[in-house]
C-alpha positions as CSV (number, residue, x, y, z in Angstrom):
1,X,0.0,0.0,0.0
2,X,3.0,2.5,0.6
3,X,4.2,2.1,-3.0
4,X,0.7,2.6,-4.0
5,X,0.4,5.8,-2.6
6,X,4.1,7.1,-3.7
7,X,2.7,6.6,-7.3
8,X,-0.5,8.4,-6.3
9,X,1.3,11.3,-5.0
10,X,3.3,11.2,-7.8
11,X,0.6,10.8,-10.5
12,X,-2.1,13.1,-8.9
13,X,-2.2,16.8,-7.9
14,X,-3.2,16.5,-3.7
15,X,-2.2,16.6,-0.3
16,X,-2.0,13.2,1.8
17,X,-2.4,15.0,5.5
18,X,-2.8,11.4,7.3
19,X,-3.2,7.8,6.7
20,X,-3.5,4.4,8.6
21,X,-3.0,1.3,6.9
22,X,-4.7,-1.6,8.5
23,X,-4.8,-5.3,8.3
24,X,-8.1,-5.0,6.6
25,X,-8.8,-1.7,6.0
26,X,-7.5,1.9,5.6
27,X,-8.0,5.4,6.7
28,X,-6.4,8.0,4.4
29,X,-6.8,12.0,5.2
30,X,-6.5,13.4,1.5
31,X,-7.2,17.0,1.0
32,X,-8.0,18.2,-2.4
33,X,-6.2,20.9,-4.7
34,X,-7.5,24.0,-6.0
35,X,-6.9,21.8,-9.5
36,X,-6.5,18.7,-8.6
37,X,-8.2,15.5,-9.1
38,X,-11.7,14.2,-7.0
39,X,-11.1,12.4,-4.5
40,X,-12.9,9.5,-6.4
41,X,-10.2,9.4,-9.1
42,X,-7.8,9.0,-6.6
43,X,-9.4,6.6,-4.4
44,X,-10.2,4.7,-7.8
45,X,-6.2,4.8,-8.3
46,X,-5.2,3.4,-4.9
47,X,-7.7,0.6,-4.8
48,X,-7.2,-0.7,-8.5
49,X,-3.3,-0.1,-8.2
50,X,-3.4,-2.1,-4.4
51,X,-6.1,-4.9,-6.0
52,X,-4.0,-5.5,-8.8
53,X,-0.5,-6.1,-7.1
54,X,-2.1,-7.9,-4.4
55,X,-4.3,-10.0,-6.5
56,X,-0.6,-11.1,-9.0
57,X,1.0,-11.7,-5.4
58,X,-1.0,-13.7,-3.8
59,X,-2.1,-15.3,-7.6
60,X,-5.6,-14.9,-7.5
61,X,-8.4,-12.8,-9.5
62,X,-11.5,-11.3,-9.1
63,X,-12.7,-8.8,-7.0
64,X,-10.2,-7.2,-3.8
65,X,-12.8,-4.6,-2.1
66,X,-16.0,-5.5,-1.4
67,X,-17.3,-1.4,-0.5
68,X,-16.8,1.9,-2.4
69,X,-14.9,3.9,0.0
70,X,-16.5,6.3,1.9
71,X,-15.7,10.5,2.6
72,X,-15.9,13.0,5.2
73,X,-15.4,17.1,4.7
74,X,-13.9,18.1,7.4
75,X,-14.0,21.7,6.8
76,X,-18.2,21.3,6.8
77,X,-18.0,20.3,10.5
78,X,-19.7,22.9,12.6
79,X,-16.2,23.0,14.3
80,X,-14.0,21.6,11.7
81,X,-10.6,22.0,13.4
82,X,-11.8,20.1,16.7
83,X,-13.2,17.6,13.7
84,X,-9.9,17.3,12.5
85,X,-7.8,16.6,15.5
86,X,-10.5,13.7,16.2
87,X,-10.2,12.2,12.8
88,X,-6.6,12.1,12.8
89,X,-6.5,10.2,16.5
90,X,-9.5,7.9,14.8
91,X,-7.5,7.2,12.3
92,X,-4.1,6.8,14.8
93,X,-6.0,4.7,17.4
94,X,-7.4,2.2,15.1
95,X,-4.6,-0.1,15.6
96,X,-4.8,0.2,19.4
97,X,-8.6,-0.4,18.8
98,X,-7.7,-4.0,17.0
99,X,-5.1,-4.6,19.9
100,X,-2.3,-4.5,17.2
101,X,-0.4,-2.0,19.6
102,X,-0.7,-0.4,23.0
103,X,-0.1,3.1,21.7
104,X,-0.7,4.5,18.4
105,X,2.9,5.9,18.3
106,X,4.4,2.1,18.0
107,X,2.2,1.3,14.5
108,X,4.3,1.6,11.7
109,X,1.6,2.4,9.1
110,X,0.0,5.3,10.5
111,X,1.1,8.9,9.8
112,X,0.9,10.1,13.5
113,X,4.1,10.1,14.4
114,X,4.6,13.0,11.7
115,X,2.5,15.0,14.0
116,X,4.3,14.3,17.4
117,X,7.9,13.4,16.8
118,X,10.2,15.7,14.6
119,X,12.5,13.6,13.9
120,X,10.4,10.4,12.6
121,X,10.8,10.3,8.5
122,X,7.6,9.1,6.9
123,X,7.7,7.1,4.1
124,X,5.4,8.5,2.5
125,X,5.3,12.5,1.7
126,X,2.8,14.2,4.5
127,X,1.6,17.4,4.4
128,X,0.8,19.2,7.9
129,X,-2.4,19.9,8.4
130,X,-2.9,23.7,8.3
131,X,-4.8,23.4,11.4
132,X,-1.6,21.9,13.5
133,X,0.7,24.3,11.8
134,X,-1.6,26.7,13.6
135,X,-1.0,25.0,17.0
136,X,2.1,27.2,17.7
137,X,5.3,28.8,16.3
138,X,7.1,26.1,16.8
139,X,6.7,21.7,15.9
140,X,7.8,20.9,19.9
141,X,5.2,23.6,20.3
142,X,2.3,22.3,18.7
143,X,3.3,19.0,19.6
144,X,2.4,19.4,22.5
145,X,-0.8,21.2,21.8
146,X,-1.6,18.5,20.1
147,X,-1.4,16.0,22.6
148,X,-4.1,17.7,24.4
149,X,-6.3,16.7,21.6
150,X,-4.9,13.2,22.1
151,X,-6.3,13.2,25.6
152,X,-9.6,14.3,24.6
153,X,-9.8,11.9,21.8
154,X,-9.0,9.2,24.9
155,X,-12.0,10.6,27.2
156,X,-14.3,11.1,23.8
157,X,-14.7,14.7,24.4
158,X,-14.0,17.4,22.3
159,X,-15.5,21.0,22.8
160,X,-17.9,21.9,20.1
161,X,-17.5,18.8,18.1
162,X,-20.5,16.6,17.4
163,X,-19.1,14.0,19.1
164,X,-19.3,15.1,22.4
């Protein structure tokens, strides 16, 4: 799935903001260019690019996916940047949802650390999210804003969110 997505980023004109790759499933934050492509063509890229290699891999046809993918806009949230921060720990806490991990920071297939650690190098290219950029002047500083967010994603409560 990481190769995949290098040749989407490559091929197509948008900004991957977060991702977690799962066993069965995946969660991928993709925002949209001014002129870029619809989030459909991309999707329709990933999942036909991922289906095939899988399929020659594991030498098998038909069908990989059984559902079209579904999409969220975040930014029509009545409080989109508390929206955000909870999809982004969603997407992170999957894994420690399955019981793959005990923290979200130890799964290798999830963008989080980009947020949190300065020093971790993605493998894939990830754009900060306006909204963290906005967190403070500096990463440590909005780091550590950001973990705030992290503990209300934990306790399920964010302030003016719908998912109080």
């Amino acid at each position: 799935m990481i190769d995949v997505l290098k040749l989407a980023i490559q091929k197509y004109d948008f900004e991957l903001v977060g991702y977690t790759i799962m066993d069965n499933h995946i969660h991928f934050y993709i925002k949209t260019t001014k002129y870029g492509e619809t989030i459909s063509r991309i999707m329709q890229f990933v999942k036909s690019q991922f289906a095939r290699r899988y399929n020659r891999m594991m030498k098998r046809i038909g069908p990989f996916w059984n559902e079209r993918f579904s999409d969220t806009i975040i930014e029509s949230n009545m409080d989109p940047v508390s929206f955000f921060f909870y999809v982004l720990f969603y997407m992170a806490f999957n894994p420690v949802r399955s019981r793959t991990v005990k923290d979200p920071r130890d799964y290798q297939f999830s963008s989080i650390k980009c947020y949190l650690d300065k020093t971790y190098e993605s493998p894939l290219k990830i754009t900060l999210h306006e909204y963290f950029m906005k967190l403070g002047n500096t990463f440590e500083e909005r780091a550590n804003k950001l973990v705030v967010y992290e503990d209300m994603y934990r306790k399920r409560v964010l302030p003016g969110s719908m998912f109080v």
